[in-house]
N, C-alpha and C positions, 0 to 999 in steps of 0.2 A: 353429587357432581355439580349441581346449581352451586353451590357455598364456596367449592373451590374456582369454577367459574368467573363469580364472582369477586372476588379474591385476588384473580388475576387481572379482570377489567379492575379493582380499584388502583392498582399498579401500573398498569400500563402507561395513563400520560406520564410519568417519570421515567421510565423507560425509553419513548416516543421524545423526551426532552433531548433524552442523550443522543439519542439517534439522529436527530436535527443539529447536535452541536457544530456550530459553521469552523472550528476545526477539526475534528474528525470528518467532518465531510471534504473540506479543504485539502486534507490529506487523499482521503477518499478516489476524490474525484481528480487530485493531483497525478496519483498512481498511473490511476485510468488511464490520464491523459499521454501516457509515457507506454504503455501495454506495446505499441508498437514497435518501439525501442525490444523489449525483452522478446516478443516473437521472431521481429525477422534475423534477431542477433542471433537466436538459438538454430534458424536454419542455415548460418555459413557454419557454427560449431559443429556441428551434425556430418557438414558435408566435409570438417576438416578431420574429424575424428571417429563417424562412424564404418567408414570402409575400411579404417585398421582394425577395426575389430573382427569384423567379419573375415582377413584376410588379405582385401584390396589395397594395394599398395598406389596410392595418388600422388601426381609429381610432387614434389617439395614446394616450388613457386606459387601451385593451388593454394596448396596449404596453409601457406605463410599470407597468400590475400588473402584467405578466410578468417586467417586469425587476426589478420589485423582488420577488417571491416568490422572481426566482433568487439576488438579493442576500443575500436574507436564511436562502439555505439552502446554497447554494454560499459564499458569500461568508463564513459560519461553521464552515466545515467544519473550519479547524483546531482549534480549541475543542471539536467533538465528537470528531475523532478522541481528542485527549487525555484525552477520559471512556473511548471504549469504549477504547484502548490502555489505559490503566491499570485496567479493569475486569479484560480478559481477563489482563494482568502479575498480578494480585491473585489469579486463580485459579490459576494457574500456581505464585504463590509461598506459598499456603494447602497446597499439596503436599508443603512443605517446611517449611513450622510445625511446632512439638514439639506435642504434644497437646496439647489441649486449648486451645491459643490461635490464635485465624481472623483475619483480616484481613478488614475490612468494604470490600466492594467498593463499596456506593454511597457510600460516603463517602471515600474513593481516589478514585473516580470526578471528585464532585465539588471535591475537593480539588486534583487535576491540573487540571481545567478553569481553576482559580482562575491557579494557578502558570503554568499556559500565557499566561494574558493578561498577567500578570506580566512574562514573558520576553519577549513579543512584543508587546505594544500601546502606542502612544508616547499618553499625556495631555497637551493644553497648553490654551494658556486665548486666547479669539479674542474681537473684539469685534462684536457683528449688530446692528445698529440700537440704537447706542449703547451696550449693555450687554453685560457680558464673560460668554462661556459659556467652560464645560470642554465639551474638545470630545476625542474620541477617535480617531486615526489606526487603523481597518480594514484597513491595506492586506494586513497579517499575520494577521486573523483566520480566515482563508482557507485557500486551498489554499500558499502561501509562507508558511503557520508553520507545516508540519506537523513539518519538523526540532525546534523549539521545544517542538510538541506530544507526539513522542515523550521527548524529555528532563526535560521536568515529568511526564510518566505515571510513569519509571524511577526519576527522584528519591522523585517521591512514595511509591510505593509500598515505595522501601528506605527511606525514613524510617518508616513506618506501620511493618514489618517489626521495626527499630530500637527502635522503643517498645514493640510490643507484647511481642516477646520478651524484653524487660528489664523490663518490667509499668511501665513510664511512661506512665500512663495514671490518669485521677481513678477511682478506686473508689466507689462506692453501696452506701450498705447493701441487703441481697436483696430488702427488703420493696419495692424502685422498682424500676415494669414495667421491663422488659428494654428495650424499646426507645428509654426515659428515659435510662435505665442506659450505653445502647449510646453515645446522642447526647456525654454527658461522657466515655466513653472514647477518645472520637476526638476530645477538642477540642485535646489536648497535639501527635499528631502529625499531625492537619490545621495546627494553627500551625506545626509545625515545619517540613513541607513549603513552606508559603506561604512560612515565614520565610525558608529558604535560595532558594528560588527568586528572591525579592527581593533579597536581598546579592549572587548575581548579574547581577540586573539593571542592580543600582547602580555595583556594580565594572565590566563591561563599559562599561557608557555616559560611567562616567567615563574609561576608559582610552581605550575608542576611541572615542567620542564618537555611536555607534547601537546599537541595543534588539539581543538576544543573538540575533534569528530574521535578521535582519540579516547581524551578524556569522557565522554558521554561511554562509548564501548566500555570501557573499564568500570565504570561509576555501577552500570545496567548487566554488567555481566553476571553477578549472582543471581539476578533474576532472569535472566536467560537461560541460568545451567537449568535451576529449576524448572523453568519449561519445556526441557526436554528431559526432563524424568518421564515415567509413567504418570503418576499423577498429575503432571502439568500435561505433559498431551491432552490426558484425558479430561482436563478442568477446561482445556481449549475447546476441545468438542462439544463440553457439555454446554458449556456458555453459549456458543454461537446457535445449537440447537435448542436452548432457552429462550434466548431472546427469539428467536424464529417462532416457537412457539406461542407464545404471550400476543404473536402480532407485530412486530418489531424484527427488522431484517437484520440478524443478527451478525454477517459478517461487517456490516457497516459499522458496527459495535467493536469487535473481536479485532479483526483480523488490521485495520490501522495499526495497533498499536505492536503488533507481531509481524509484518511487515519488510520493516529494515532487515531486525534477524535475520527473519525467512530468508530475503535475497543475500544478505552477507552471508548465511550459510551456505545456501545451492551453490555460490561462487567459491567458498572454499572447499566445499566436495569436491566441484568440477578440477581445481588447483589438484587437489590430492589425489584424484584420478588419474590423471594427464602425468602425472607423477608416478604412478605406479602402483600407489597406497591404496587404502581400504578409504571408502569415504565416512566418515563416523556420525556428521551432524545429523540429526530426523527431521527436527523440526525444519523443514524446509517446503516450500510450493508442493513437491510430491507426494508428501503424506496429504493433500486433499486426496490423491488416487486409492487410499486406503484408508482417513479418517471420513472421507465424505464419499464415498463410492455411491454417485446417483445423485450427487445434491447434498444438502446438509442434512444431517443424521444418517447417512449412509440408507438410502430409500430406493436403491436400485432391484430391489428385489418386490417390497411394496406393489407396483403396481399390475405384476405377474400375478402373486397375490389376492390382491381386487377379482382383476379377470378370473382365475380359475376357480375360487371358492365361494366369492359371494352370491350368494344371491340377490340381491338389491341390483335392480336396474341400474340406480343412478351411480354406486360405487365400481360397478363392471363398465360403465361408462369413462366414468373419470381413468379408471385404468389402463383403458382403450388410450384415451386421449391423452395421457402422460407418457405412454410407455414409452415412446419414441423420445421427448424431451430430455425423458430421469437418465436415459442412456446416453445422455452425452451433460449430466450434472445441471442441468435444469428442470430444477423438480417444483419448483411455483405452479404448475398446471395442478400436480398431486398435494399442495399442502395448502390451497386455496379450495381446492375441489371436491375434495374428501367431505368435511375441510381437516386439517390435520391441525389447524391454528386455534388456540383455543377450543380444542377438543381433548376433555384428559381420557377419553378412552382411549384417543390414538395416539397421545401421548407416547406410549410404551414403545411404539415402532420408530417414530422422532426420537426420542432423548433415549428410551433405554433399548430400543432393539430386542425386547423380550416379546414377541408377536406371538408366540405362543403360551404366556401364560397363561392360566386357567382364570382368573379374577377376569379376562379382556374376550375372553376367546367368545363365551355367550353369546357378547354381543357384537365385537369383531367378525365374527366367520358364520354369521346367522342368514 
């Protein structure tokens, strides 16, 4: 046990690297920042769609505000993520400015936002009762541009990075407030950002002939079928409760780069629903309720467990004091407490879920 141990502390800062990397955390903490956006969207959806189920017939004009508050807040979600992504990339990369020179986050912010619709929103021009409107294709503004949405965050902000450290940026004399001051320093690499985000627009569409959130979907789609095979689910699982295990928070690892997917999925279930169809995607937010049931590695039964069999004081303790947590998928109380991290005994209950083999049980259930 000490050798494998070991073994794994000599691994871990490499692992602890990735987990720090300031973009996956950028992503990370971009998401986060938007969580808002995806819960109270899902409570007008609920309220437009779960009383047909049950029977309740709700007026029509309910309906139609519900569906559009969720339009217009789910249905823009990738445009926000591309503000908080390149907010939180901005402070990330402020860490690594030479003195005295910052990177303005609200304006990163809204400068990614711009570039994101750049890469992802198709313009054309339609005719409604006789007269031509500019009309805007949405389909990307959403949860299927978030690939788009990180890319115009990362651009932009190593553009801003780009000019401010080389002082490519309009100067004011001291006597103009700061915040005048501030607005002409960022108007060189807000252009600059929009500008290259654009020349890729134009080059993709003329090469392949669809907008870049498009092309990324298409490019990443074999690797998406695959992980909704059985095997890719199950290399999803195992990963994130690997890294969990070693010490290293493994969704912070994992689940960035699964993500967009996931929410372009759940939004095409939801479509196929509403529709009348079967929903087909798995990989989506809801298999946490069945690949993580309790936390990562599905630990919701664990801390019953603890309680009824052990005899160790300190493991009927922890079980006490997790039980309530794991039951709502915060299980850090039980895999710091045990400790379950860097424990290969418990190992088996984390990654493999075999709690009653005979090689664990001696010393498990003692």
């Amino acid at each position: 046990m000490d050798a494998i141990v070991k073994m794994l502390e000599k691994h871990q800062p490499f692992f602890e690297k990735i987990s720090r990397n300031i973009y996956l955390q950028a992503i990370k903490d971009g998401f986060l920042g938007c969580m808002p956006i995806v819960l109270t969207s899902s409570i007008f959806l609920l309220i437009a769609t779960l009383p047909g189920v049950v029977g309740i017939t709700l007026p029509q004009p309910l309906i139609d505000w519900c569906n559009k508050l969720y339009n217009f807040t789910m249905g823009v979600m990738g445009i926000m993520v591309a503000g908080t992504t390149a907010k939180n990339f901005t402070a990330s990369m402020n860490r690594r400015m030479p003195a005295g020179k910052v990177l303005n986050d609200g304006s990163t912010m809204v400068a990614a936002q711009c570039s994101m619709l750049l890469l992802a929103v198709t313009q054309f021009t339609t005719k409604f009762n006789g007269s031509e409107l500019s009309v805007f294709d949405c389909t990307s503004m959403g949860t299927r541009g978030l690939f788009s949405a990180y890319i115009a965050a990362f651009i932009t902000v190593w553009v801003y990075k780009f000019c401010v450290s080389r002082d490519l940026t309009i100067k004011l004399p001291k006597e103009v407030p700061g915040a005048i001051a501030q607005n002409f320093r960022d108007i060189i690499p807000f252009g600059g950002a929009v500008i290259i985000c654009g020349i890729i627009d134009v080059v993709v569409r003329n090469l392949m002939g669809v907008p870049f959130s498009e092309l990324l979907i298409k490019l990443l789609s074999p690797l998406f079928t695959a992980a909704e095979t059985y095997p890719g689910l199950i290399l999803i699982q195992a990963a994130t409760a690997f890294f969990w295990f070693i010490g290293v928070h493994g969704p912070s690892i994992v689940q960035p780069g699964i993500d967009p997917i996931r929410l372009a999925n759940q939004a095409e279930n939801l479509q196929v629903l509403l529709a009348g169809g079967h929903p087909a995607h798995s990989l989506t937010f809801n298999m946490s309720l069945v690949g993580e049931f309790g936390g990562t590695g599905a630990t919701f039964i664990v801390p019953l467990l603890l309680i009824l069999f052990m005899k160790s004081k300190q493991l009927k303790a922890v079980g006490k004091a997790s039980i309530v947590p794991v039951a709502f998928a915060v299980n850090e109380p039980l895999l710091f407490g045990a400790p379950m991290i860097l424990n290969p005994l418990h190992a088996h209950p984390l990654c493999c879920r075999r709690l009653r083999q005979r090689e664990c049980c001696q010393v498990l259930y003692r």
